[in-house]
Legacy VTK file of the C-alpha trace (Angstrom):
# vtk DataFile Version 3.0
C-alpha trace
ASCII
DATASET POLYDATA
POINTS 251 float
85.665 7.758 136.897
87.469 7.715 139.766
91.274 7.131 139.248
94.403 5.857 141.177
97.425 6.382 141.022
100.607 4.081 142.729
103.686 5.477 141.967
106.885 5.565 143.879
108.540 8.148 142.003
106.539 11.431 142.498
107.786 12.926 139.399
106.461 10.642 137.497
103.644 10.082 139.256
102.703 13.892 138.233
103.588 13.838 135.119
101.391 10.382 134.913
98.496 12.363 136.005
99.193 15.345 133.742
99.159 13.294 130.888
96.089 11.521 132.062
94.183 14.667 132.769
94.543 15.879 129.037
92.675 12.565 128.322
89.990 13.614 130.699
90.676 11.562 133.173
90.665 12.850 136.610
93.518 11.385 139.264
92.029 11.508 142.613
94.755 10.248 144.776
98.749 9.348 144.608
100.238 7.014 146.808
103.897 5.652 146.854
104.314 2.933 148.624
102.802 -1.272 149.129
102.656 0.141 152.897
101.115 3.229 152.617
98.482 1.547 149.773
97.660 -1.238 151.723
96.783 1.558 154.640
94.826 3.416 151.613
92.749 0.548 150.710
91.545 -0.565 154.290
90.140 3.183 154.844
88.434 3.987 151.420
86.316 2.224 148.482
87.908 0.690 145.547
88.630 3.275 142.675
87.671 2.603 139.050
90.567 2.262 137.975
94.269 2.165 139.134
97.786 2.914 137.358
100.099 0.759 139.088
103.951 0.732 138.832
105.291 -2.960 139.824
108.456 -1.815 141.783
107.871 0.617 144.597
110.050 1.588 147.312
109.063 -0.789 150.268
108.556 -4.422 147.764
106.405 -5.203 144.686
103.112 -4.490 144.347
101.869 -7.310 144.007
102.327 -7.620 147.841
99.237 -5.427 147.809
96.668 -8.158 146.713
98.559 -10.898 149.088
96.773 -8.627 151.825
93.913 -6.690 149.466
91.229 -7.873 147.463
91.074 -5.034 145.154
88.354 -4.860 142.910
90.028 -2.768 140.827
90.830 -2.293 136.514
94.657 -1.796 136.783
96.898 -0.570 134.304
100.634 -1.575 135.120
103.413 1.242 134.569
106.543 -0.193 134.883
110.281 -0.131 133.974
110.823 -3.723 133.853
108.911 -6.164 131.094
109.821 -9.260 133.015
106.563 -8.951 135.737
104.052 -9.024 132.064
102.259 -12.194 132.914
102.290 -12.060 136.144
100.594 -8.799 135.992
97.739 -10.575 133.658
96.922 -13.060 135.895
95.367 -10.386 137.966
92.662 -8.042 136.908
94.897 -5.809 134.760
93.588 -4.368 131.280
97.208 -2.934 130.053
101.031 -3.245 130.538
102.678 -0.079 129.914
106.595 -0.020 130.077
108.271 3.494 131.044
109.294 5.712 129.877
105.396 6.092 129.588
104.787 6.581 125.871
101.460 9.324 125.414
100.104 7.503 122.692
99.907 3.757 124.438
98.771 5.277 127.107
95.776 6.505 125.145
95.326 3.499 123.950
95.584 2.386 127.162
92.685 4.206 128.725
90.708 3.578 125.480
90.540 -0.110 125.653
89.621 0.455 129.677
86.547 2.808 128.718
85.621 0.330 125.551
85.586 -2.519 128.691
83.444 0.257 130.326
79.525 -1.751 130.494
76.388 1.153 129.871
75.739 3.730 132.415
73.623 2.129 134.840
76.603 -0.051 136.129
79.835 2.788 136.289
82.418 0.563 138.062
83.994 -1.782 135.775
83.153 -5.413 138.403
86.091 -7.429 138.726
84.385 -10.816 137.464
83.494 -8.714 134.231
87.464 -8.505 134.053
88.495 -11.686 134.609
86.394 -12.740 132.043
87.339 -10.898 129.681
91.016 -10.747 129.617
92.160 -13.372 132.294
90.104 -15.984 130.674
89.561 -15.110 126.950
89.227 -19.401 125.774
85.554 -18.227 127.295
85.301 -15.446 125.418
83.371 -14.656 122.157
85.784 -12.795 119.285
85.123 -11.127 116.168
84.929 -13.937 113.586
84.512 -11.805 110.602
84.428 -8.212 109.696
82.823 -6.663 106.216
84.537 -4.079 103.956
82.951 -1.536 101.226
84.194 -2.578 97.863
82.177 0.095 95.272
78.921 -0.568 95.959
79.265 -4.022 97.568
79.932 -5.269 101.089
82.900 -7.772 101.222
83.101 -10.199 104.274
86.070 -10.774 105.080
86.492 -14.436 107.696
88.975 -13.219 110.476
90.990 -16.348 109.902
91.549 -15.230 106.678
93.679 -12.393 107.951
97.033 -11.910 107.830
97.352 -9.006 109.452
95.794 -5.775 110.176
97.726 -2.444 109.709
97.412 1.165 110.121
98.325 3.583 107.344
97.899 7.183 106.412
95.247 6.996 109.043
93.183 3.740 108.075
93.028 0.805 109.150
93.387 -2.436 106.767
92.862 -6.243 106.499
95.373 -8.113 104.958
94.214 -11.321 103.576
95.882 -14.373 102.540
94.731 -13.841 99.102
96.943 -10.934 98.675
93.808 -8.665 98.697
94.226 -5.441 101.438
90.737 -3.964 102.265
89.518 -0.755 104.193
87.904 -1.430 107.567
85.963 1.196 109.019
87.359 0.770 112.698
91.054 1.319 114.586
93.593 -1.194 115.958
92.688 0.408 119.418
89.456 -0.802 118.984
90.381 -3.876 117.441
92.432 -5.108 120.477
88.919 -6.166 122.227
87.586 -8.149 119.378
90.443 -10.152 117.641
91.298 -13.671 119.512
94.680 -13.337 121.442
95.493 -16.678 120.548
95.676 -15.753 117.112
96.189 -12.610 117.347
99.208 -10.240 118.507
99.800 -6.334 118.353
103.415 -6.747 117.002
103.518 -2.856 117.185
101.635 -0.047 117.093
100.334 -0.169 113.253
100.849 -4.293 113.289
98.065 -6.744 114.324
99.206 -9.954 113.165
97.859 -13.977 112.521
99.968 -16.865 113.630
98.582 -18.889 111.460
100.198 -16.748 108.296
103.729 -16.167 109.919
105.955 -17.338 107.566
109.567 -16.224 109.208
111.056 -14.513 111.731
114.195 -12.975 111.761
116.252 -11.017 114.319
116.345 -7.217 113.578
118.530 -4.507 114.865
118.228 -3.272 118.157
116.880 -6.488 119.653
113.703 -6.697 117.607
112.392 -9.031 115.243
111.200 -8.922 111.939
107.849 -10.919 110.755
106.926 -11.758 107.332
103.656 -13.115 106.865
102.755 -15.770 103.189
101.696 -12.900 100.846
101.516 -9.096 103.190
104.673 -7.693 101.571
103.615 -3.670 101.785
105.471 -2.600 104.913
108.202 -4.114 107.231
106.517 -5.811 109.884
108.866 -5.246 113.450
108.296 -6.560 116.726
109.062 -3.831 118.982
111.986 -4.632 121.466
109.276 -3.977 124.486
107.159 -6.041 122.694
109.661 -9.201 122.245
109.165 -11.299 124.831
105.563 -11.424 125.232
105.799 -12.114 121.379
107.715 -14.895 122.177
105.718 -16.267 125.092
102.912 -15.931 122.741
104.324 -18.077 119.705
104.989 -20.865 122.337
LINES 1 252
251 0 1 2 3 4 5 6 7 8 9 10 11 12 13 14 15 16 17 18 19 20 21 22 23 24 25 26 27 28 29 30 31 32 33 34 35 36 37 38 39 40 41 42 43 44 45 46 47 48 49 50 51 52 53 54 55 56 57 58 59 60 61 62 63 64 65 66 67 68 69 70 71 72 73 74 75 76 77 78 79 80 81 82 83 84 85 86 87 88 89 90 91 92 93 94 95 96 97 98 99 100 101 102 103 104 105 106 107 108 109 110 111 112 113 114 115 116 117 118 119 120 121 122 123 124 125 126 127 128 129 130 131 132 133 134 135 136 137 138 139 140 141 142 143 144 145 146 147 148 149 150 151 152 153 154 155 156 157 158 159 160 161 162 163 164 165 166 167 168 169 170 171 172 173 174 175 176 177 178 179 180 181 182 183 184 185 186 187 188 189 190 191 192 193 194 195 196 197 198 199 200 201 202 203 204 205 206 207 208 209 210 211 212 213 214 215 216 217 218 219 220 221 222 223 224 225 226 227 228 229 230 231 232 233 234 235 236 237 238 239 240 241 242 243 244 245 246 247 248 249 250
């Protein structure tokens, strides 16, 4: 997999690549600026994939594709939250806000490799992105999942769904029949199969259903607090990175 990285600031740009490395995947060049990428991209193929911070030192980054088609995954890296849809409108597969936390960005580079298709075709095309994230009305979701319940199989309608959490290292349905069931699967892999419309990582053990959001209420710190008609086991917050794409998502 060949890997990108565009980073102004070079110590994070290393320690970007360090971090990335330890997940097996290999950096194979740095650049720093919308100049000196633009200059990158007219000499060389298209990488697999590229880690992309929004504000470099010469302009945004998004000055790059005014002048480059690039054929690119990207993953943004940036301090600021306010570029997020701007960023999906391209060909992007994550939005990653700094400082760089290790375990979204394993997430990260585990929803790019799940987008990965079979062997025979490596680079990840750029209509097969677009169609999957910048257009997902066209795409086909998971509309139900199935559970082990003794010796039975319980199917379990994703509308039905309240939310789906993470605890002591499982991963559960919540349904709105107050029933909480054992899926054998993570919320990193869930994040390609539930419906964004209806769906929304609140934080990193929260999936959760618009359809069964009962209140919201500010929280300390800037966050919010969801509770759903029956989930009552844990507090469900919004994560203050997470807040306005919540938001823009309710509307």
């Amino acid at each position: 997999m060949k890997t990108l990285i565009i980073e102004d600031e070079k110590p994070s740009a290393r320690r970007l690549s360090r971090l990335l490395a330890g997940m097996g995947v290999e950096v194979t060049t740095l650049l720093h600026s919308v100049r000196e990428s633009i200059e990158w991209f007219g000499n060389n193929g298209h990488p697999d994939l590229i880690f992309l911070d929004i504000q470099l030192s010469d302009g945004l980054s998004f000055e790059i594709f005014e002048q480059i088609e690039v054929r690119s995954a990207i993953i943004f890296t940036t301090a600021y939250d306010e570029y997020a849809l701007q960023a999906f409108k391209l060909n992007s597969i994550d939005y990653l806000l700094k400082p760089i936390d290790e375990e979204e960005l394993q997430a990260a580079v585990t929803k790019y490799r799940s987008l990965v298709p079979r062997p025979q075709k490596m680079a990840l095309d750029f209509d097969d992105i677009k169609k999957l994230l910048v257009n997902p009305l066209e795409r086909e979701y998971k509309k139900r999942f199935t559970a082990r319940v003794g010796q039975h199989l319980k199917i379990i309608n994703a509308e039905d769904v309240e939310c789906f959490y993470s605890e002591n290292k499982g991963t559960y349905a919540a349904t709105s029949e107050g029933r909480n069931y054992l899926l054998d699967t993570t919320l990193e892999h869930l994040e390609s199969e539930l419906d964004p419309r209806y769906f929304f990582r609140a934080s990193r053990k929260f999936y959760i259903n618009i359809n069964h959001i009962k209140d919201i209420v500010s929280y300390t710190n800037s966050r919010l607090q969801v509770k759903l008609n029956r989930f009552s086991g844990q507090d469900i917050i919004v994560s203050r990175e997470r807040v306005k794409d919540f938001k823009l998502w309710l509307e």
